[in-house]
N, C-alpha and C positions, 0 to 999 in steps of 0.2 A: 322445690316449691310444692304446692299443697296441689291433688289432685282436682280440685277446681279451678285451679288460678288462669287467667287470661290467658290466650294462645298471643297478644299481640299487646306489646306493653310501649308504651308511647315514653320515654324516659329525657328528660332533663339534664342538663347539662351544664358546666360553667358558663359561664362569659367570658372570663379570663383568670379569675382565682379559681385554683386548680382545690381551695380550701372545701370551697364550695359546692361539692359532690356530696352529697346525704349518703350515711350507710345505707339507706333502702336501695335509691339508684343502685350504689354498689353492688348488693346481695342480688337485685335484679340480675344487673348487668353480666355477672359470673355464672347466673343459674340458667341463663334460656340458652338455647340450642346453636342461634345465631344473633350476633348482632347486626343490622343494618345501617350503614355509618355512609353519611352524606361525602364525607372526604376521610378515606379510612387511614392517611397521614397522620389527620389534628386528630384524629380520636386517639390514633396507637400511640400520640407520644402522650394525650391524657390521660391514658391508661397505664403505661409506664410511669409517667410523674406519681399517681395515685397509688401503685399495684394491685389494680384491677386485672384479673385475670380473666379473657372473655375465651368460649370453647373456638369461637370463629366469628372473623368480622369480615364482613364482604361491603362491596361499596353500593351505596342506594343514592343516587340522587335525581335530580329533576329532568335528566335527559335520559335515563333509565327504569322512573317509576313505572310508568304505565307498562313497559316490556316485563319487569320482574315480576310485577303486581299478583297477577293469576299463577303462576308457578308457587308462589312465596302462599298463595291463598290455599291452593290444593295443596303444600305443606304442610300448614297447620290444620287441615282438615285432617290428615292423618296423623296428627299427635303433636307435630312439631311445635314449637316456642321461640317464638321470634321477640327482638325490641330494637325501635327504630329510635334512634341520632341524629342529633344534626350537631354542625360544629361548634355552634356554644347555642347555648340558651332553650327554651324550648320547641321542639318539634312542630313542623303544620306553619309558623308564624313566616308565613316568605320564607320558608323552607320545605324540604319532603316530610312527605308521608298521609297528605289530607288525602290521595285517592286509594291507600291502601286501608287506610284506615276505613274510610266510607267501603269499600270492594267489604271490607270484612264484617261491618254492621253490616251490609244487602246480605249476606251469604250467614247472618247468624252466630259468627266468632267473637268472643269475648273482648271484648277491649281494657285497659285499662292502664291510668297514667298515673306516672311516679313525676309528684311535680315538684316543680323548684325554679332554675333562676330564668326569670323573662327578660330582655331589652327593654322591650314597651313599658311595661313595670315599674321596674327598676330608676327607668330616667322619669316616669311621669312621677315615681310617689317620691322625688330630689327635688324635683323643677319649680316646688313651690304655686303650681299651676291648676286649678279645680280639675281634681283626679274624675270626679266623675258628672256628668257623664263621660267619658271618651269615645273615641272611634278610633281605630287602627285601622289605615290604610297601604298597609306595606312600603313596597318602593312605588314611588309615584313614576309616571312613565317618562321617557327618554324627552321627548317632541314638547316645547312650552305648551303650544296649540294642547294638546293631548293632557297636560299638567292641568292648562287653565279649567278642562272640561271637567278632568276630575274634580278640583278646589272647588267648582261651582255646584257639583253636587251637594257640596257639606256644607257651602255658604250657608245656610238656613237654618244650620241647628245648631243649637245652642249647647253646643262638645265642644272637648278640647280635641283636636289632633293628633294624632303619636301616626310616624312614619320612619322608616330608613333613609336614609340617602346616601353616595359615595362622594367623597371629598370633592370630586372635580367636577360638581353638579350642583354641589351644595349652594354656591351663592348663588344659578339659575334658578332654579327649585324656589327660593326662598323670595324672588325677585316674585316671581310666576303666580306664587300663595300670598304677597302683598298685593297687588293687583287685584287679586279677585275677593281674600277674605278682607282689606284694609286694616286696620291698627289693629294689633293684638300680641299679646304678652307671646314671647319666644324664649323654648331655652334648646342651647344647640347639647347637647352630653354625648360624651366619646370616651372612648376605654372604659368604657365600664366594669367596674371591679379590678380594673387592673393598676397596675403603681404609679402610671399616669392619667388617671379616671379623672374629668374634668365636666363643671356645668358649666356654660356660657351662657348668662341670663342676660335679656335685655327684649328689645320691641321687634315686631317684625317690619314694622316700618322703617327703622333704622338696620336692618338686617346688614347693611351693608358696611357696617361697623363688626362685624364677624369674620375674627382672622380666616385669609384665604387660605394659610399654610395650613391646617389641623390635620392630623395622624389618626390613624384607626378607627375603628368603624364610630357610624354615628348615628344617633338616634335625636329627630326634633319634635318636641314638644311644642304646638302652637295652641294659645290659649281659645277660649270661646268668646262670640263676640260680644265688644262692650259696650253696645246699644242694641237696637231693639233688631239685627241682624240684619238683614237684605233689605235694603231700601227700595219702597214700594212703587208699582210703577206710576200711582201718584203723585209720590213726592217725586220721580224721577222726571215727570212731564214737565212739573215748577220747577224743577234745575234746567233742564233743558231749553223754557220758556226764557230764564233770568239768563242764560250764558248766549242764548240765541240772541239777545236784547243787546248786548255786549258788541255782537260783532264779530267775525271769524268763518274761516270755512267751515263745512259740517265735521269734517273728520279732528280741526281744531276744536270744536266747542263739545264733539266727543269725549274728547282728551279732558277738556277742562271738568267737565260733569263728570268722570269718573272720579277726578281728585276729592268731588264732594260727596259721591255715592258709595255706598256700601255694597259690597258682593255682586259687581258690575265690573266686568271687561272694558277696557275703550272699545272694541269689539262688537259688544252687548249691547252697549248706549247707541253708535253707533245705527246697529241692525233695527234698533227700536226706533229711534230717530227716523228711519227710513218704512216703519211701519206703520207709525203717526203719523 
């Protein structure tokens, strides 16, 4: 490599087609001094499938970054050439490497990325779903409670979605983001690039028409909303007023007013009920 080039090279990865590795990555990947591989397994057998030949791979991942980080920084401070991996797709994205990378802008060290294949990407520009604007949210957290707070964050704006989730969470998740964003375009995609790469398009309302069994990792696209987003707490006091008029406990005509509000918890409705 040319004696300017980056001490810290942020480098891309398959998803699952092993086709998919650019000769840059390649020529990267063979030329720095170390690679740092999130699970140094799924890299060595992509490196064998490929015949990438790396000097040294050591393992980097999210319950080691912050220990390596400063050791790996004073190495390239004295010459050394590092590039960071994750097991497929690209680095930083609900993966390592955002505080080595930030460690090494604070400290002056060059950065720079060899880009190529993303999840987020990949299934939003499939899915048929207005690519932009988006938001990428990661993996959404474990707790509905905790899901719900996130999705109400984004209720408001007018993005689409893109996040992870793991198979046995996926019809929670999905339950959790109907609740709070209401009707919107959904596509579930899994294996991505790989011989069983599949879209699952359909609503997030009907989410529950989404096979429970699906294999391999998954990426959900959830569309932007198709009215005028978060229902105001104007309109929200005349639903509350018409379902009050009805008849029902408070926590029943909660329930009912959420079915006609947008970007409202029964929770939300609710709390606000109890604040009027």
């Amino acid at each position: 490599m040319p004696s300017n080039s980056p001490s810290l090279w942020v480098v891309a990865t398959p998803l699952g087609n092993h086709g998919d590795l650019s000769p840059r990555a390649r020529e990267v990947l063979e030329s720095v001094d170390m690679v740092l591989a999130e699970d140094t397994r799924r890299t060595g057998l992509l490196f064998k499938s490929t015949g990438v030949t790396a000097k040294k791979l050591v393992s980097f991942h999210d319950h080691n970054e912050e220990a390596k980080a400063p050791g790996i920084i004073a190495a390239m401070e004295e010459g050394q050439v590092y590039a960071v991996v994750s097991d497929a797709g690209m680095p930083l994205f609900s993966d390592p490497g955002f505080r080595l990378v930030k460690l090494a802008r604070e400290k002056g060290i060059c950065v720079s990325v060899v880009p190529g294949p993303s999840a987020p990407l990949t299934a939003l520009a499939a899915s048929g779903i207005a690519p932009q604007p988006f938001t990428f949210i990661g993996f959404p957290p474990r707790k509905a409670s905790d899901q719900k707070k996130l999705f109400e964050e984004f209720s408001n704006l007018r993005s689409t979605l893109v996040f992870f989730e793991r198979k046995n969470r996926l019809a929670a998740t999905l339950q959790a983001a109907y609740e709070v964003l209401g009707p919107r375009e959904l596509c579930v995609a899994r294996e991505l690039t790989k011989l069983h790469e599949e879209f699952i398009l359909g609503r997030l309302e009907k989410h529950q028409e989404i096979p429970q069994d699906l294999l391999g990792e998954i990426t959900v696209v959830i569309g932007p909303p198709e009215s005028g987003g978060k229902t105001s707490e104007e309109e929200l006091l005349k639903l509350i007023a018409e379902e009050t008029a009805l008849g029902g406990k408070p926590k029943e005509i909660a329930r009912r007013v959420k079915e006609e509000a947008s970007g409202w918890t029964v929770k939300a409705v609710y709390q606000f009920m109890q604040d009027n």
